[in-house]
N, C-alpha and C positions, 0 to 999 in steps of 0.2 A: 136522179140525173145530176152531172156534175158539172161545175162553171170553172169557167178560165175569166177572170178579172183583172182589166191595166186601162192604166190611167194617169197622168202626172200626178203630181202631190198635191191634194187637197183639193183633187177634182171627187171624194164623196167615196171612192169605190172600198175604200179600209171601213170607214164607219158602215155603210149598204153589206159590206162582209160582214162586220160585226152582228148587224141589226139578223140577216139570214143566219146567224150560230144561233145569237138567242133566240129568236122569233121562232124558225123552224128546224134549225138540229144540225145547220148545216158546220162542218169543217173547214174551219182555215187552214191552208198548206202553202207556205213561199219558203221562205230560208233553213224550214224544218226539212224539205224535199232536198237540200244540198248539205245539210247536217247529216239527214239517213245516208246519206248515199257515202258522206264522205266516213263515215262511221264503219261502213260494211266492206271499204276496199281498204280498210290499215287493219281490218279484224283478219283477210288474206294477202296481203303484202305488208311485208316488213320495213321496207323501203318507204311506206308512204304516209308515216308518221308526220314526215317532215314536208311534207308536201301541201298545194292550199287547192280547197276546193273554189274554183272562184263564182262569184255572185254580184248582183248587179248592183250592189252595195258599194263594191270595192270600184278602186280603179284600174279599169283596163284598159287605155291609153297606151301602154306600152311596150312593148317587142312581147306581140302574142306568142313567137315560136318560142320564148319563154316559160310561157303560161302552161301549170300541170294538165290545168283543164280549164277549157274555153266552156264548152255548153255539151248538148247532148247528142250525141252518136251521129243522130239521124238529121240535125239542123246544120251541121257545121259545116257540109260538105255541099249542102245547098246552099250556105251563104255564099260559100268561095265561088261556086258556079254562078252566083245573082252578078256577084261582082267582078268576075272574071282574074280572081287571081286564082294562086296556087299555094299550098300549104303542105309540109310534112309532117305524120302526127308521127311521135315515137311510140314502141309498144306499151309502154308505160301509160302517156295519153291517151291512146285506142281502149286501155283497158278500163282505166278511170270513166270516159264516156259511156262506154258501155255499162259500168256500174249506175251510174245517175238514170241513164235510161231505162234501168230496169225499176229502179227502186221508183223512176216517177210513172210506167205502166203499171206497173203492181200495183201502186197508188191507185191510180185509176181504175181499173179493174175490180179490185176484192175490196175499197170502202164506197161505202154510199156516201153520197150527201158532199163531196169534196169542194171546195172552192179551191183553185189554183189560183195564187197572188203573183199577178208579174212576171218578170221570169223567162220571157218568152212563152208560156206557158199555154197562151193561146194559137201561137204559131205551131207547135210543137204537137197540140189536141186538135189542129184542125180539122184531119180526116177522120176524128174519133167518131163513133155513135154513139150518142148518149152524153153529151158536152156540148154546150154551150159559150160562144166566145163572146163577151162583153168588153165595151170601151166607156170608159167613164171620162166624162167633158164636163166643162162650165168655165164662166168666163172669170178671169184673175184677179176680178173682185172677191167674188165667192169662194176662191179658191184660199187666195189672202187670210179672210174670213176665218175658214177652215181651220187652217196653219192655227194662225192666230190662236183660238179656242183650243185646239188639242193641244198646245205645245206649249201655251199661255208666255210667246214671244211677245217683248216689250219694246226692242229697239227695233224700227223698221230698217236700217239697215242690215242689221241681224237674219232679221227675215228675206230680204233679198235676197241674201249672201247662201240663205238656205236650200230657198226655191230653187234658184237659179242652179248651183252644183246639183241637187238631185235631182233634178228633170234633165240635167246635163247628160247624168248619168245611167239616165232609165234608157233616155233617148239614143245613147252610146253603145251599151248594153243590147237594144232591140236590134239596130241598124247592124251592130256586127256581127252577130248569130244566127241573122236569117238573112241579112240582104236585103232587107227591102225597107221603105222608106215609113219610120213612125207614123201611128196615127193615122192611118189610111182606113176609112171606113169599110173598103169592101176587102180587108182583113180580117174583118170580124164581125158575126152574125149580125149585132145591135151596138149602137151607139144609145148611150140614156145619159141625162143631163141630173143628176141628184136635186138639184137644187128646186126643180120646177115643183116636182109632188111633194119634195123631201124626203129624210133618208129611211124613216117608216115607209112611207107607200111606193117609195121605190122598190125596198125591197118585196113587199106586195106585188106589185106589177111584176117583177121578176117570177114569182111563186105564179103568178098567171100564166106568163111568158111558157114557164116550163111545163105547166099542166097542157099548154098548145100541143109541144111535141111529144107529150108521153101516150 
């Protein structure tokens, strides 16, 4: 069975990934899903060498009718309906979408064991069968913490400056691809707090979770 994973930064859900590769087999997939993707449309268009696949990495802040490609096929046109505008995609765009889309069904479908990182990725598997959508929380102590230790930041201002842009931009990223408002828990199956069991038995309890629905 496969997971869709999102979470601010240093709310536990990278490391609970990790722990479910080593622990039981499972696969990480975030930026590799818009690497394939964007790999497979300049292998059939010539034109799109030049072009960026974009991710929630970057910043999208600005003149989306710009953007080669916003997100995938099937999200983009429910955001604009959430929010009631209007958008034109060029055939260019439409066909780029359509590529992401495939290569993240494929994904799903023909491997096992997948974790989807972010990404929209839970909004996008939500009517999947056989996917699980997880939110990963805890409070910005532990969060801090986190940071802290993986990234062995020394200036707290540094770290602020960190936090604060990438949660800017998850949260930027979510809200404009689907339309609906971050972090809402009945977006997604389970909310789990890392920090309570830790990030072993967390992902134990997850390897339980899933043995519920199989």
């Amino acid at each position: 069975m496969n997971l869709t994973i999102s979470g601010l930064i240093g709310t536990g859900g990278e490391e609970v990934a990790m722990c479910l590769e080593q622990k039981y087999g499972y696969r990480r997939m975030g930026a590799e899903i818009v690497a394939k993707a964007a790999e497979q449309y300049r292998s059939v268009s010539k034109s799109a060498g030049k072009k960026i696949f974009y991710d929630e990495t970057m910043d999208i802040k600005g003149d989306l009718s710009n953007a080669t490609l916003q997100l995938y096929l099937d999200v983009m046109p429910e955001a604009l309906v959430n929010k009631g505008q209007s958008f034109h995609l060029s055939r260019e765009q439409t066909d780029m979408f359509e590529t992401l889309r495939k290569v993240t069904k494929d994904t799903f479908d023909t491997e096992d064991k997948i974790i989807f990182m972010g990404r929209c990725a839970g909004h996008i598997l939500r009517r999947e069968h056989g996917c699980i959508n997880l939110l990963t929380i805890d409070t910005p102590e532990n969060c801090r913490a986190r940071v802290i230790e993986a990234l062995d930041i020394q200036s707290d201002k540094e770290l602020k400056k960190l936090m604060r842009e990438t949660n800017a931009r998850r949260v930027n990223f979510y809200e404009t691809f689907t339309g609906f408002e971050w972090g809402q828990p009945e977006n997604f199956d389970y909310c789990i707090t890392p920090s309570i069991l830790g990030i072993e038995k967390t992902a134990d309890l997850i390897v339980e979770i899933i043995a519920q629905h199989a």
